[in-house]
N, C-alpha and C positions, 0 to 999 in steps of 0.2 A: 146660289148663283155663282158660275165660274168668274175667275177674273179675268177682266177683259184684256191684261197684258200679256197675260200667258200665251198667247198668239190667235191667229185668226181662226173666225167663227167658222163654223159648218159648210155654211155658204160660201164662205171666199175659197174652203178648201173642195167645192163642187165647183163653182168657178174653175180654178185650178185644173180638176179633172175636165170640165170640156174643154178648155181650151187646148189640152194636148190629151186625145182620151186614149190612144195607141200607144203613148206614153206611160206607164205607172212611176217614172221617177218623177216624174213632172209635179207628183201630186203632194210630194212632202213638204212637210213646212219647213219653211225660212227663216222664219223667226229669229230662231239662233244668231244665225248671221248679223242678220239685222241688226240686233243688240250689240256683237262684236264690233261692227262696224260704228256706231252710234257711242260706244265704249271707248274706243281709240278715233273720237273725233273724224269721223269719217272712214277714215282709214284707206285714204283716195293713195296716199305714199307716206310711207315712214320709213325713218332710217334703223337700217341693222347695223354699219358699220360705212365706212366715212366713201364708199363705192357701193354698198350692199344696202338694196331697200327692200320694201313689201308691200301689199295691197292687198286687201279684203275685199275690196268691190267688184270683181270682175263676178260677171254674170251667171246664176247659176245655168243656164242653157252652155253658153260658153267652157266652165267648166267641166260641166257632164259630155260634151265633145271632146275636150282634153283627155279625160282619162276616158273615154272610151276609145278614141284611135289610138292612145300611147299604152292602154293596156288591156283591150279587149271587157274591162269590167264595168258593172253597175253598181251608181251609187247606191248605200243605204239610207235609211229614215234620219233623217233630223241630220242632213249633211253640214260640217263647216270646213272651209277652207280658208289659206291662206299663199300665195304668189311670192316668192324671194326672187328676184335678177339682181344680177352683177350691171352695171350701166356701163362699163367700159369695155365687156366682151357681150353684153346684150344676152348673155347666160343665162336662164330661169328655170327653175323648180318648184313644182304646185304641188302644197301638202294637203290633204283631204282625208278628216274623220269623220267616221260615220257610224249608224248604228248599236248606237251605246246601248248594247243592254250586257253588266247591270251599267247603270247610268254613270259608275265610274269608269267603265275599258268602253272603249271604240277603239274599229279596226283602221289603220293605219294605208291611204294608198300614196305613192307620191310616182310624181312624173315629170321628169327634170330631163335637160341636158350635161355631157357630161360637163364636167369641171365646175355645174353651177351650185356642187356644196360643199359650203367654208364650216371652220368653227364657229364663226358670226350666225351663221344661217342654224347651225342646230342648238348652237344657246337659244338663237331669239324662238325658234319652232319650240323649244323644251319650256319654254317660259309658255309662250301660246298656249300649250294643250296641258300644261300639267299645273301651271300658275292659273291662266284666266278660268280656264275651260273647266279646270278641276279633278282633272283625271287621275284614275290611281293607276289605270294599265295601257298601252296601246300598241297592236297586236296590228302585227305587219305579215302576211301571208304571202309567200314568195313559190313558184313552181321548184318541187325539191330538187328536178336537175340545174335551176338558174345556181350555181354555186358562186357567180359573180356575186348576183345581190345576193346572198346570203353573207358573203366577204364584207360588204357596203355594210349591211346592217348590224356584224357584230363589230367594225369598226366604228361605228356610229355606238354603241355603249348597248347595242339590243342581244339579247342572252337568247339560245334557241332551248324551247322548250316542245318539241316532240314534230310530230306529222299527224295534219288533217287529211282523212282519207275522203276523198272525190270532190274536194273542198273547193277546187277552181274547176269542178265540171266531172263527168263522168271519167273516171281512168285517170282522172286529173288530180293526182294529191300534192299539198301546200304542206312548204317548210313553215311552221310557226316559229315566230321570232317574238320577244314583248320584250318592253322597257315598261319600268313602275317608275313613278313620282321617288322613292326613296332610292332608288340604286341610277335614275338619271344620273349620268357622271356631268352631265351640263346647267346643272341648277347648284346655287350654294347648299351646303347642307351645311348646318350648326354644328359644332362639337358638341358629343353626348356629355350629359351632364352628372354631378354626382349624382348616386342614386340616390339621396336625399333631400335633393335638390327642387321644388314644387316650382315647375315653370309657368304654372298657369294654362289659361288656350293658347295655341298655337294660331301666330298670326300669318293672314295668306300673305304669299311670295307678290310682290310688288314688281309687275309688268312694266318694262319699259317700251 
């Protein structure tokens, strides 16, 4: 018998498809979210920095309008997101991973105005995705003439590794860019130890 937390039955995920059946993002589970949100006490508003907050809860219909008029694209399975604004310029930035396969990398979409990303905003996103989430890669695919966001994301600490060819459409090939858990420049990393040194398990990164 499955366990019944691992998320919704058959049914609620046919539910799902009727009620949007023209839809197929419609149909993916939530669950994830859920648990994030549930994780960080609701996660209605939390602080990144003493102007800079976040929210988990904004709706996935909501969301999936976001990035599809700010970047023409569809989410993938097992979506999660997270919301950063500035409260003093009204600023905001939605981060969205999606389609983890293997269940360590998911790809990277965000959709911000500009000025709405601080140091605060990609500490606390690098904690999000590579602390709670578990991620070992996340792989941001950018149109290879945007050479602006390609500027954004290797300032942001993402290394370019090659081009996907027809990747955002026919004729359409994508600059790949990834960031790993070990070469985030915005997580602590421990000094390597003697090589004699038995550290034991390694314990997970502590979300604030």
């Amino acid at each position: 018998m499955a366990d019944e937390t691992e998320g919704p039955d058959l049914g609620e995920v046919l539910a799902l498809a009727a009620d949007a059946p023209t839809d197929p993002a419609l149909v993916n589970p939530l669950w994830a979210q859920d648990a994030i949100a549930r994780q960080l006490d609701g996660g209605v508003r939390g602080e990144v920095s003493a102007r800079t907050f976040y929210s988990v809860t904004d709706s996935f219909v909501a969301v999936l309008q976001w990035i599809r008029s700010g970047t023409g694209r569809e989410l993938g399975s097992v979506p999660v997101w997270v919301r950063c604004w500035r409260e003093d310029t009204e600023q905001g930035v939605l981060f969205v991973l999606s389609a983890p396969r293997p269940p360590d990398e998911a790809e990277l979409i965000v959709v911000g105005m500009r000025g709405a990303m601080s140091r605060a905003v990609l500490r606390a996103v690098s904690h999000w995705a590579f602390g709670m989430l578990g991620l070992r890669r996340a792989v941001a695919r950018v149109p290879v003439e945007r050479t602006d966001l390609a500027e954004l994301l290797r300032r942001a600490g993402f290394r370019h590794e090659g081009t996907a060819r027809d990747a955002l459409g026919d004729g359409v090939d994508a600059a790949v860019w990834v960031m790993t858990a070990r070469t985030c420049p915005w997580l602590p990393h421990a000094p390597s130890p003697p090589p004699d040194r038995d550290l034991g398990p390694v314990h997970s990164l502590k979300v604030h």
